[in-house]
C-alpha positions in Angstrom: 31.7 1.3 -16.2 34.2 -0.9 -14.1 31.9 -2.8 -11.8 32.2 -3.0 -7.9 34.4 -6.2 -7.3 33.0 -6.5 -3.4 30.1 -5.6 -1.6 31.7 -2.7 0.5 32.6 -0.9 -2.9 29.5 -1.6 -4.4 27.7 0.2 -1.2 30.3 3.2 -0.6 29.7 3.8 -5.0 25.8 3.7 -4.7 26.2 6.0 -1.4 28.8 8.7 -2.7 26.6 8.7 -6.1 23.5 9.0 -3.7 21.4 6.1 -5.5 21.6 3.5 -2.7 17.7 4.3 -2.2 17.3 3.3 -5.7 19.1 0.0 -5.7 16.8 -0.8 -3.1 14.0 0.3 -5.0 15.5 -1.4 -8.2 15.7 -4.8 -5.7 11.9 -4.8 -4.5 10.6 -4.2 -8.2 12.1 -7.5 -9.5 11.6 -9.7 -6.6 7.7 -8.7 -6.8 8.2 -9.2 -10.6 9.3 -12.6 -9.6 6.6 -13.1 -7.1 9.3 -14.0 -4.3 8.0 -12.0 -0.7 11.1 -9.7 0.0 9.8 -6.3 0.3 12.6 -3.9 2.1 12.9 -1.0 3.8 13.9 1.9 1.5 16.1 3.4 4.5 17.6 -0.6 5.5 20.9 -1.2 6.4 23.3 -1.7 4.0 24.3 -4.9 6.5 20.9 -5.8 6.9 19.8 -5.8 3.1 22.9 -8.1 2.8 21.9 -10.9 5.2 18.6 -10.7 4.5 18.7 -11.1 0.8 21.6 -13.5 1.4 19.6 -16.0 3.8 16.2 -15.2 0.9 18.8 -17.0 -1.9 19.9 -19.6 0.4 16.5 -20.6 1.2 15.7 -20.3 -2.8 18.2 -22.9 -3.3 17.4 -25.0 -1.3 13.6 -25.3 -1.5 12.5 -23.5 -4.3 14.9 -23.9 -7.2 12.5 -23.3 -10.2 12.0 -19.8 -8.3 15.6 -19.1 -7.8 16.3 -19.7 -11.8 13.4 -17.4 -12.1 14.6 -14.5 -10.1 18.0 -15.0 -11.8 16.3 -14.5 -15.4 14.4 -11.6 -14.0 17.2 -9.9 -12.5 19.2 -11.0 -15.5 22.2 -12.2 -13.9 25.0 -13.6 -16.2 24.5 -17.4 -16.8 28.4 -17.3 -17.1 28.9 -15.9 -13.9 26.5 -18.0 -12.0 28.1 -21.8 -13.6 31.9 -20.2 -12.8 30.6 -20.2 -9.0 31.6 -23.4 -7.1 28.5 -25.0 -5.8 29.9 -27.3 -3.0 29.1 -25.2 0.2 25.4 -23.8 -0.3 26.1 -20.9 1.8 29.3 -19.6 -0.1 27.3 -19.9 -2.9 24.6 -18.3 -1.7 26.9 -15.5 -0.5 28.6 -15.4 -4.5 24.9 -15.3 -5.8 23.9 -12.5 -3.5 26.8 -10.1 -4.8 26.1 -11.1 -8.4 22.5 -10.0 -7.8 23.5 -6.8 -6.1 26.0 -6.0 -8.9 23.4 -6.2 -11.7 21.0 -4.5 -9.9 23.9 -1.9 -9.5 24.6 -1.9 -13.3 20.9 -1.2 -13.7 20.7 1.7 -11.3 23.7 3.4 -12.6 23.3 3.2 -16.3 19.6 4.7 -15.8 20.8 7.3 -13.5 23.7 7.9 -16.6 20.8 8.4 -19.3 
């Protein structure tokens, strides 16, 4: 499966295949299974789920590291991916992080809808 390589692919993919309900669905299970507060809206914005989970990381990162690393090992984000990110402007990174976490949560949606 050739992954999305920017957010507006990743949402026109999980539209056309009819599952972005489910990536939002797939995104609420494992922040409550990482007891972070960010419940959305099944029928959110595709816009809105962006800034919102991006300003939830930002905030992780900068006040509550040990639940950032968390959420990361609950979503299962690739370690490799997250040290290649340059970590000199918070919010870029914060912005790189965000699209990792929406791509694995992708990958996790599609392969189940696959099976």
């Amino acid at each position: 499966m050739p992954l999305p390589t920017t957010f507006e692919a990743l949402i026109q993919e999980a539209h056309q295949l009819d599952l972005y309900k489910k990536l939002v669905v797939q995104l609420n299970k494992d922040f409550l299974l990482a007891n972070i507060p960010l419940d959305f809206d099944e029928n959110i914005r595709p816009d809105r789920l962006k800034h919102l989970l991006h300003e939830c990381v930002y905030r992780l990162l900068q006040d509550q590291f040990a639940d950032y690393l968390n959420l990361l090992y609950i979503i299962d984000v690739s370690e490799q991916q997250i040290k290649a990110l340059n970590g000199e402007d918070m919010v870029q990174l914060a912005e790189a992080v965000t699209f990792l976490i929406l791509r694995r949560e992708w990958q996790k949606v599609w392969f189940r809808h696959k099976s």
